[in-house]
Structures are given as C-alpha cells and as structure tokens.
C-alpha positions as CSV (number, residue, x, y, z in Angstrom):
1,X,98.6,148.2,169.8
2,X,100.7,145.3,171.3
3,X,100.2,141.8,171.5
4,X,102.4,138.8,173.1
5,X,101.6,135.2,171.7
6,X,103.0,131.9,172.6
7,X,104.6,129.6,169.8
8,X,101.4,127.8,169.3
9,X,99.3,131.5,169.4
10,X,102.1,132.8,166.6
11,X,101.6,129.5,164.4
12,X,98.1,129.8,164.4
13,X,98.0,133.7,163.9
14,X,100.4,133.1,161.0
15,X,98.3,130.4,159.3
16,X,95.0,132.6,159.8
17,X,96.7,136.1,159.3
18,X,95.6,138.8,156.9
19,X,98.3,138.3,154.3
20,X,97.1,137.3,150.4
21,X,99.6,136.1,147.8
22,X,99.4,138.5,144.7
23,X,100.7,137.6,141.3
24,X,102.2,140.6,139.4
25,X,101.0,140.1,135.6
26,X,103.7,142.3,134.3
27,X,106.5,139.6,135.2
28,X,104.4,136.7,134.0
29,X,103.6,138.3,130.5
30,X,107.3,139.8,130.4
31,X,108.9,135.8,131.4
32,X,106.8,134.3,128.7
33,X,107.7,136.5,125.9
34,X,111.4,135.6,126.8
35,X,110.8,131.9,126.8
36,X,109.0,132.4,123.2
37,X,111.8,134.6,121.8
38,X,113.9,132.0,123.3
39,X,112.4,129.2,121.7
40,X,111.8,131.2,118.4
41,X,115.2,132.0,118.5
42,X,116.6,128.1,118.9
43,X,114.0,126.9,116.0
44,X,114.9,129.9,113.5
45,X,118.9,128.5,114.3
46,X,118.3,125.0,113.8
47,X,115.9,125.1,111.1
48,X,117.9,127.4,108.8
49,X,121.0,126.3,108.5
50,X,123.1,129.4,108.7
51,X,126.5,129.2,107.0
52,X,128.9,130.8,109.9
53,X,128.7,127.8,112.5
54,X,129.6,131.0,115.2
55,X,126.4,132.6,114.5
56,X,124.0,129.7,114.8
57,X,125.7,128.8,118.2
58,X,125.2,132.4,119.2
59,X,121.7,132.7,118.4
60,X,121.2,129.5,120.4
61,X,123.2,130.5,123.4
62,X,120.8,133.5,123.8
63,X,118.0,131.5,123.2
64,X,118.3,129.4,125.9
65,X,119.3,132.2,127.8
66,X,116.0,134.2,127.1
67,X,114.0,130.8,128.1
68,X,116.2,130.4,131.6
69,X,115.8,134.3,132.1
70,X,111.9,134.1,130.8
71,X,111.7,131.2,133.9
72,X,113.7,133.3,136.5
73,X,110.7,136.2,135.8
74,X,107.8,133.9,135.8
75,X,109.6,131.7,139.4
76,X,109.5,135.3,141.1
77,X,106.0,137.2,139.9
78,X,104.6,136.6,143.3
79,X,103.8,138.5,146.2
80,X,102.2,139.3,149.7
81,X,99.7,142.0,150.8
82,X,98.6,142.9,153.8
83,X,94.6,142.6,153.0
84,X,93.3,145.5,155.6
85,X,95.7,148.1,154.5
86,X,96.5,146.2,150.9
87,X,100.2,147.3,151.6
88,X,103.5,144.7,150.5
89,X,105.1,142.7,153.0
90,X,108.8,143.8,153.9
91,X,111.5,141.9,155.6
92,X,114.6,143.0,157.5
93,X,117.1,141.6,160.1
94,X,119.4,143.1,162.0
95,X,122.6,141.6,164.0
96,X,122.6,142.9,167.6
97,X,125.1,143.3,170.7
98,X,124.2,141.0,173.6
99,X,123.3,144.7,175.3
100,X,121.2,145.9,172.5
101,X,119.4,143.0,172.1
102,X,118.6,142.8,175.6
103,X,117.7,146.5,175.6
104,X,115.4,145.9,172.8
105,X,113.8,142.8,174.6
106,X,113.0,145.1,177.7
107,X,111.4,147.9,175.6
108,X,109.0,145.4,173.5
109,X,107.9,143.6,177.2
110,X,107.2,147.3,178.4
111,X,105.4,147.9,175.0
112,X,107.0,151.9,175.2
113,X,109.5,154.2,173.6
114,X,109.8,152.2,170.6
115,X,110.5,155.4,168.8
116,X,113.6,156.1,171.0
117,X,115.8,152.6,170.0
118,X,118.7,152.2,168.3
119,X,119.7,149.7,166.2
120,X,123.4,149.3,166.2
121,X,124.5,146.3,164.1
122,X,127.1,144.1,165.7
123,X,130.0,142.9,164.0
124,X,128.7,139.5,165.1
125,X,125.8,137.8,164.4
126,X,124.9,136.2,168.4
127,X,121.9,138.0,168.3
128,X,119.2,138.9,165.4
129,X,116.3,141.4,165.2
130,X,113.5,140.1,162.9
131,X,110.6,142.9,161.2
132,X,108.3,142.0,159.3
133,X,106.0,144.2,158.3
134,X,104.0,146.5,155.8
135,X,105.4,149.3,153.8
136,X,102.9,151.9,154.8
137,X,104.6,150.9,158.3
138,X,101.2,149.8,159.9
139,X,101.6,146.7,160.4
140,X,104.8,144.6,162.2
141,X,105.7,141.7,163.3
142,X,109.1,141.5,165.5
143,X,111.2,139.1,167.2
144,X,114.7,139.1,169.0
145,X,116.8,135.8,168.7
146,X,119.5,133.6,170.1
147,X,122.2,132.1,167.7
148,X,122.7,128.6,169.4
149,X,125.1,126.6,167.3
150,X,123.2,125.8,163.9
151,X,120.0,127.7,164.8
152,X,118.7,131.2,165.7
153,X,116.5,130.2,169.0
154,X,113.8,132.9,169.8
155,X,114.8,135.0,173.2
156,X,111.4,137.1,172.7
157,X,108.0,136.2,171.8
158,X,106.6,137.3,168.8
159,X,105.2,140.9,168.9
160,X,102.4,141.8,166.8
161,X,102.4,145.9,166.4
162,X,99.6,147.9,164.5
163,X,99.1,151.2,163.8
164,X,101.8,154.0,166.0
165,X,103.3,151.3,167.8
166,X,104.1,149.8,164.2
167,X,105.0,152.9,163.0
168,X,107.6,154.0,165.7
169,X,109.7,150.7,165.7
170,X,109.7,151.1,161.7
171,X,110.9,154.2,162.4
172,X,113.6,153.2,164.7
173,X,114.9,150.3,162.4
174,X,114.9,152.5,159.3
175,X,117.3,155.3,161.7
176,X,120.0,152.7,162.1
C-alpha cells in the first residue's frame, strides 16, 4: 500500500508514527560494569602506591579507558521498533545517476514494479535515495533528493510503503 504526503502530512506522520524507543539492558549493564572497573581500577592505583611508577600509570590509563568505553556503551543502548510488527528500524542511502533517480521518481508516482529497479550507485553524490524501514521489510519509508549546494532538497515526496509494496523496493535496494 502506497501513500503520498505533503511536507506538513510527513512531519505530522513522523511525530505520531508507530515507532517506540527501546533501551537494550545488555549495553547498559555491560557500560556500567566498565565504568566501575574503571573507577576500581584508578582508586586501587592511587590508593596503593605501587613501586614501578609504569605500572600505576598503566592501570590508570585503562581505567579511564574502561569509564570512556563504559560511557560509549551506555550513549548507544537505544533503539527504535516499529510497534505493529515490533521489528528495528533500518537506514540506508544510496547515490543515484540523474537517470536513475528520475527512473525511480517515475516508478514510486506510478506506485508499480518496485520489484523490477535497480539501484546503480553513482560515482557522484547529485542525487540520494533515502529507505527507511523495518527489518522484516514491512514497513518503508522512501525519498529521492536533490543535492543543492549545502543541502540535499527533496525531488519526491515521501512514500510511505507497507506490506508487498515494502517488501519489493527492500528487495530492489538490497539487489544493488
């Protein structure tokens, strides 16, 4: 199933879409047991003196290595779902042709033959296909675009795809 919205439609659809945050508990417990053994490991070097100067600047060094990496983990344990099918979100772009992106413009306006594009990456990037969608492939949400100096400008709505029609262009993007 297809459906064309204008830039005020897409902004609204995107604030009241069916996409949750998740947390992933694994990377939060994992990042705070680095910044603990990081922290153990900078009070064990500084309260006991150790002899070898080298070894207590060591132990320090991967302290505050564990507590940066222990951050990193925690900064990145989030996630989005798509609630219906409860299926991650996945990104990808793709640097077009002026031909191929026009090609691609045509078939999403006739709302057909998604199944039978190809994706041919330029060695320029004038031109940019935009995907997002689920990866159970049921869900997507495409745009073509315009590099204008400084800014990708949209040269398509944004089409929402469910279900086959999702599906197929998946299917073409992942062919290229």
């Amino acid at each position: 199933m297809k459906t064309i919205l204008s830039e005020d439609e897409v902004m609204s659809a995107l604030s009241q879409s069916k996409f949750i945050q998740k947390t992933n508990i694994m990377y939060v417990i994992g990042g705070i047991l680095l910044v603990l053994l990081g922290v153990a490991g900078i009070y064990v070097s500084s309260a006991f003196c150790v002899s070898n100067g080298t070894t207590q600047m060591l132990v320090m060094v991967l302290g505050v290595c564990m507590i940066i990496a222990g951050l990193i983990i925690c900064w990145k344990r989030n996630y989005k779902v798509y609630e219906p099918t409860g299926s991650k979100i996945q990104k990808k772009s793709i640097y077009l042709s002026e031909q191929e992106a026009r090609k691609i413009t045509v078939a999403l306006q006739r709302g057909s033959a998604y199944d039978t594009l190809s994706f041919v990456p330029a060695t320029t990037n004038q031109y940019r296909f935009d995907i997002i969608g689920t990866v159970d492939r049921q869900y997507a949400q495409v745009q073509v675009l315009h590099y204008v100096p400084f800014n990708y400008e949209p040269m398509s709505p944004v089409y929402l795809l469910t279900e086959a029609d999702a599906a197929a262009i998946w299917q073409a993007v992942l062919q290229k």
